[in-house]
ROVO-55937 format. One record per residue (C-alpha): residue number from 0; x, y, z. Coordinates in pm, 1 decimal, m for minus. Example, Ala and Ser with C-alpha at 12.3 -4.5 7.8 and 13.67 -1.06 7.14 Angstrom:
// ROVO-55937
<atom 0 <1230.0 m450.0 780.0>>
<atom 1 <1367.0 m106.0 714.0>>
***
This chain:
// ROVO-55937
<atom 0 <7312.7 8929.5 15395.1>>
<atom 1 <7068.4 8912.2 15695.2>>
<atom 2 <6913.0 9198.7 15617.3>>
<atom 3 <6882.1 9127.6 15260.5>>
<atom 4 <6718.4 8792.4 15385.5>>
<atom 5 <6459.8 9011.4 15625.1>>
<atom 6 <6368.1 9273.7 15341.2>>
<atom 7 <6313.8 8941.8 15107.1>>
<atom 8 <6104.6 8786.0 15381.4>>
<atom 9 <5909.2 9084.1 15454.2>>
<atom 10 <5829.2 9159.6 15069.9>>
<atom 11 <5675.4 8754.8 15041.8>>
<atom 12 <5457.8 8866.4 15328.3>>
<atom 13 <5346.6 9164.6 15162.9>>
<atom 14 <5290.6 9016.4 14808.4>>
<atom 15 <5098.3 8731.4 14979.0>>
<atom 16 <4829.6 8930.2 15178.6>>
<atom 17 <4797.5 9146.8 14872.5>>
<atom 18 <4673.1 8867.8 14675.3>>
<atom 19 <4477.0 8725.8 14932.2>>
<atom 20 <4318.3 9059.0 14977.3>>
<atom 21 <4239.9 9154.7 14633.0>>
<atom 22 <3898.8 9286.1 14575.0>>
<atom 23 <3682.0 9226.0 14289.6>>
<atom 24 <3633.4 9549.5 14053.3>>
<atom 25 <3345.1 9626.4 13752.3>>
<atom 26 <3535.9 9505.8 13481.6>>
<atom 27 <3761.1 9174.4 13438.8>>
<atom 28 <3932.0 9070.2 13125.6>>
<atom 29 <4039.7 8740.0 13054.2>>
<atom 30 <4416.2 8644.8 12948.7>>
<atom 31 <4380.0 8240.2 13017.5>>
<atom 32 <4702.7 8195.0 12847.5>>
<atom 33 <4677.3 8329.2 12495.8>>
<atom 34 <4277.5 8323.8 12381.7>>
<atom 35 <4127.4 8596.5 12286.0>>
<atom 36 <4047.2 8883.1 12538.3>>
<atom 37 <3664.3 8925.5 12674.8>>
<atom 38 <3543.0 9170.4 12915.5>>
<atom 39 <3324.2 9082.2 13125.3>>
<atom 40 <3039.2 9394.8 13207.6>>
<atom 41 <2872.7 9318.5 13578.7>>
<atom 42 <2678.1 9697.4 13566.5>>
<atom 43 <2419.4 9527.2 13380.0>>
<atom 44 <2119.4 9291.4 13417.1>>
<atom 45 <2210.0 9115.8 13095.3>>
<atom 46 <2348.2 8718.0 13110.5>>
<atom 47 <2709.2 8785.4 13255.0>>
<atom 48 <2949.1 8606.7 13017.2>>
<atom 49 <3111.5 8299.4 13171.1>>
<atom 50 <3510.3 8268.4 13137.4>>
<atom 51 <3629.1 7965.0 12913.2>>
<atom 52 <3506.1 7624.1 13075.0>>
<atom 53 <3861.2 7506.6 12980.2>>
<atom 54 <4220.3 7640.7 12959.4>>
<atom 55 <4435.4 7645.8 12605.8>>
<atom 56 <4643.0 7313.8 12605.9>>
<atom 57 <5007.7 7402.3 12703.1>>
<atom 58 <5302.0 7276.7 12483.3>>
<atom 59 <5520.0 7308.4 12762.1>>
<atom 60 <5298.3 7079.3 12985.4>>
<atom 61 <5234.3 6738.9 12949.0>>
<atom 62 <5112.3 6499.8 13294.8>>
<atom 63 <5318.5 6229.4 13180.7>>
<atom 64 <5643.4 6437.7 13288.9>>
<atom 65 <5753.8 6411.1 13626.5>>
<atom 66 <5810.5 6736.1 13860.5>>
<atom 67 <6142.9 6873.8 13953.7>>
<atom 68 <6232.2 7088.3 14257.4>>
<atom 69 <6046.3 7403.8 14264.2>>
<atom 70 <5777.7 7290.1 14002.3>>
<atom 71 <5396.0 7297.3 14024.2>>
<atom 72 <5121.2 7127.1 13821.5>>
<atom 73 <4772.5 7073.9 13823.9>>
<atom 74 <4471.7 6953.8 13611.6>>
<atom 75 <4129.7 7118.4 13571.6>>
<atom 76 <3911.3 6973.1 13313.4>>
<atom 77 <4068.6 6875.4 12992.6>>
<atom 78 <4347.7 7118.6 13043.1>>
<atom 79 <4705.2 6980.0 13226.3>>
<atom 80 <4873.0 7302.5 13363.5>>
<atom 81 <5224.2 7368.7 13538.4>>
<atom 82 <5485.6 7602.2 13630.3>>
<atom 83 <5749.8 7709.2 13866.8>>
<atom 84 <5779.7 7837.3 14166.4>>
<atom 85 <5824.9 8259.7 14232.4>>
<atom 86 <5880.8 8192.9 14600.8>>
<atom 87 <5799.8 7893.6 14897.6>>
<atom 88 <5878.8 7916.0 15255.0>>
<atom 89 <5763.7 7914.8 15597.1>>
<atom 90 <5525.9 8152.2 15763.7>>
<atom 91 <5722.5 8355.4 16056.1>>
<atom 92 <5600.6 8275.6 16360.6>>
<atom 93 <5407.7 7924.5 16293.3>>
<atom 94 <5618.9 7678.8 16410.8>>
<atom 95 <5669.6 7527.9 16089.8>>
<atom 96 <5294.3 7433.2 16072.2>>
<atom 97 <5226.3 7661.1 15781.7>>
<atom 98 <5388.9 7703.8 15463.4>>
<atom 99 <5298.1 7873.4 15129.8>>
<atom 100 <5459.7 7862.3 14778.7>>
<atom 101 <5369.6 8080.0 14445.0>>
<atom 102 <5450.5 8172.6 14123.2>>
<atom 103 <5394.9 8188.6 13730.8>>
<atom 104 <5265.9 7901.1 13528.6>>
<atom 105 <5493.1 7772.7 13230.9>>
<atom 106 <5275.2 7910.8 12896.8>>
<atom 107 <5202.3 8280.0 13064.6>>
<atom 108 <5390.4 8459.5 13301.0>>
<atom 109 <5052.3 8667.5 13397.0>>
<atom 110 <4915.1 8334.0 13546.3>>
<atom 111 <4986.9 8117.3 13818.5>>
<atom 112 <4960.0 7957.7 14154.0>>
<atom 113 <4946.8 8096.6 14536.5>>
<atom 114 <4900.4 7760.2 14784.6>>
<atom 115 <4869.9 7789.1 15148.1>>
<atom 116 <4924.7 7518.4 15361.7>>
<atom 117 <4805.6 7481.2 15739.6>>
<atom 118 <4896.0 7169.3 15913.8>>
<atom 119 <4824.0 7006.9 16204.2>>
<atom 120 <5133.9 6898.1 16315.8>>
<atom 121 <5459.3 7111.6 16273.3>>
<atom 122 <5727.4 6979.3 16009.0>>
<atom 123 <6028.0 6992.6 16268.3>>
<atom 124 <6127.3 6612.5 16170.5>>
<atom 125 <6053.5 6379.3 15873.2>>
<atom 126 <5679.4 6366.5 15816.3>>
<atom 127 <5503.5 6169.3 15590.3>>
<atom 128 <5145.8 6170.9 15427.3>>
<atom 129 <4963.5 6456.8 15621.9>>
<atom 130 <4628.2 6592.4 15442.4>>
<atom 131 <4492.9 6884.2 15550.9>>
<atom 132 <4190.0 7072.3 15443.7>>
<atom 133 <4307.4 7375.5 15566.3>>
<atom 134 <4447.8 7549.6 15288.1>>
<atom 135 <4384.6 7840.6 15053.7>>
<atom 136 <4449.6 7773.6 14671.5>>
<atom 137 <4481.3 8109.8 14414.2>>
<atom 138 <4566.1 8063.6 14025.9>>
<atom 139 <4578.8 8433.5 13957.0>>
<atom 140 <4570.3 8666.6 13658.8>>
<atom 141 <4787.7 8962.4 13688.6>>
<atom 142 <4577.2 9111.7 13356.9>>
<atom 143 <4257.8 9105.0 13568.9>>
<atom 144 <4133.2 9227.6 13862.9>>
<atom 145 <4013.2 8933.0 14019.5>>
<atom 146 <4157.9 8579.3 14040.6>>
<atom 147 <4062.4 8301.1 13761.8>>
<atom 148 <4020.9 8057.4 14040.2>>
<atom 149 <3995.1 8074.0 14457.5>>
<atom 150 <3951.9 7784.3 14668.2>>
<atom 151 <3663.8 7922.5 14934.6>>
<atom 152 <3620.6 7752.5 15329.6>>
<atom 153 <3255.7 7668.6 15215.8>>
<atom 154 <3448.9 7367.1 14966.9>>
<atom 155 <3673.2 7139.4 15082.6>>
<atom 156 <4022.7 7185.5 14864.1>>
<atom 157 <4315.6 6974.5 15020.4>>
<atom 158 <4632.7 6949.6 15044.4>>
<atom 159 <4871.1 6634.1 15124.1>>
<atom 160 <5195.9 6639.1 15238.3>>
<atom 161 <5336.1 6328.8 15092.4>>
<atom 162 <5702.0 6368.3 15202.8>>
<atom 163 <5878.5 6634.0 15415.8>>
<atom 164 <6243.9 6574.5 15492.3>>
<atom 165 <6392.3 6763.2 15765.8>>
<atom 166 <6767.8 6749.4 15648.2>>
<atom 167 <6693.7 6923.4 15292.4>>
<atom 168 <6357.9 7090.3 15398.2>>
<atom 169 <6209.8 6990.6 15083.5>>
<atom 170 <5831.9 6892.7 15077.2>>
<atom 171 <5628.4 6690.8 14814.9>>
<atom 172 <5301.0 6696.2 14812.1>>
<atom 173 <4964.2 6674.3 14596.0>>
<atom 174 <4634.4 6912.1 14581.9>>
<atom 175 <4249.1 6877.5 14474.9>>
<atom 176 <3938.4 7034.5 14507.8>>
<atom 177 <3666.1 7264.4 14451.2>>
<atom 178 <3763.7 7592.9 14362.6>>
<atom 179 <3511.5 7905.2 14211.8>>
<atom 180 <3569.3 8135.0 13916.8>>
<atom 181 <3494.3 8484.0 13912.2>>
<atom 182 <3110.6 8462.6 13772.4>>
<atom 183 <3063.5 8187.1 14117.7>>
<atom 184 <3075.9 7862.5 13897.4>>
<atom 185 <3260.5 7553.8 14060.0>>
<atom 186 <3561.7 7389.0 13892.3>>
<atom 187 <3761.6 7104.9 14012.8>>
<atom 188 <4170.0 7096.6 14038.5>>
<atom 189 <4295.3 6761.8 14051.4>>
<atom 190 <4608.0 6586.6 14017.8>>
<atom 191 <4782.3 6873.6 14159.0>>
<atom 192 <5141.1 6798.5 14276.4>>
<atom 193 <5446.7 6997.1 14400.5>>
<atom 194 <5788.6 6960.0 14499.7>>
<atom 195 <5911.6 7275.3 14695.6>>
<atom 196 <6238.5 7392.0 14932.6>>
<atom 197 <6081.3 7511.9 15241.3>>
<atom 198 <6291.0 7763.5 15478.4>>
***
């Protein structure tokens, strides 16, 4: 059981710096949850075709629903969108004062979240309202080659750690800011919250 705890461990770490070191390629196509497919052509000097200002509303979604253990959700523009979590834990060797959670959204397993969290204090006792900038934010598209949005150091994107109790290890927290699609537009994630087992 150890072992199978290590191996489990060790593949979170590798799926992680995989995604964070994805590379952009010529071609991306567009799933966004069920619209139609474009591909969007960057060998030419014609007008690059921007990706969907908006996502498809989501049935399965609604911001009047509170969150659960091991759920995620998030607004940008009109569009509410959630999901669960894939994985969340600790990073080895922090201290406790970074943690990460991912996985798919509700409407299309293809999408989803990746959140990284750096604080600046470590979560070895109950903590409460902690907002860090520090952070890296991913909603990726497993049908593309790049992601649909990435947080970047050059806009602030936050996190808040609203409540973190040591004797579950379950923290609840919100998320906003600026984050860039693939073309270099800016969007804005608000209203992000999350309630995630940490360990």
């Amino acid at each position: 059981m150890k072992h199978l705890k290590r191996y489990c461990f060790f593949f979170f770490v590798l799926v992680l710096i995989i995604l964070l070191l994805q590379n952009e390629a010529c071609t991306k196509e567009y799933s966004f949850e069920g619209t139609n497919v474009d591909t969007m052509r960057t060998d030419t000097t014609d007008t690059i075709p921007s990706p969907p200002s908006t996502f498809p509303q989501c049935s399965l979604c609604d911001s009047s629903d509170s969150l659960t253990l091991g759920q995620w959700s998030f607004k940008t523009g009109n569009a509410y969108v959630c999901g669960t979590f894939s994985n969340s834990g600790f990073f080895a060797g922090a201290a406790r004062t970074a943690f990460t959670f991912f996985g798919p959204s509700a409407c299309s397993d293809d999408t989803g979240i990746v959140v990284s969290v750096y604080l600046p204090v470590p979560l070895d006792q109950d903590r409460y309202e902690i907002t860090t900038a520090n952070t890296a934010f991913y909603y990726y598209d497993h049908n593309g080659t790049s992601d649909i949005f990435q947080s970047r150091m050059s806009s602030v994107f936050s996190v808040t750690v609203k409540s973190y109790i040591y004797a579950t290890h379950i923290v609840t927290g919100t998320f906003n800011g600026i984050v860039y699609k693939t073309n270099g537009d800016t969007a804005y994630i608000s209203e992000g919250r999350f309630i995630a087992p940490l360990h």
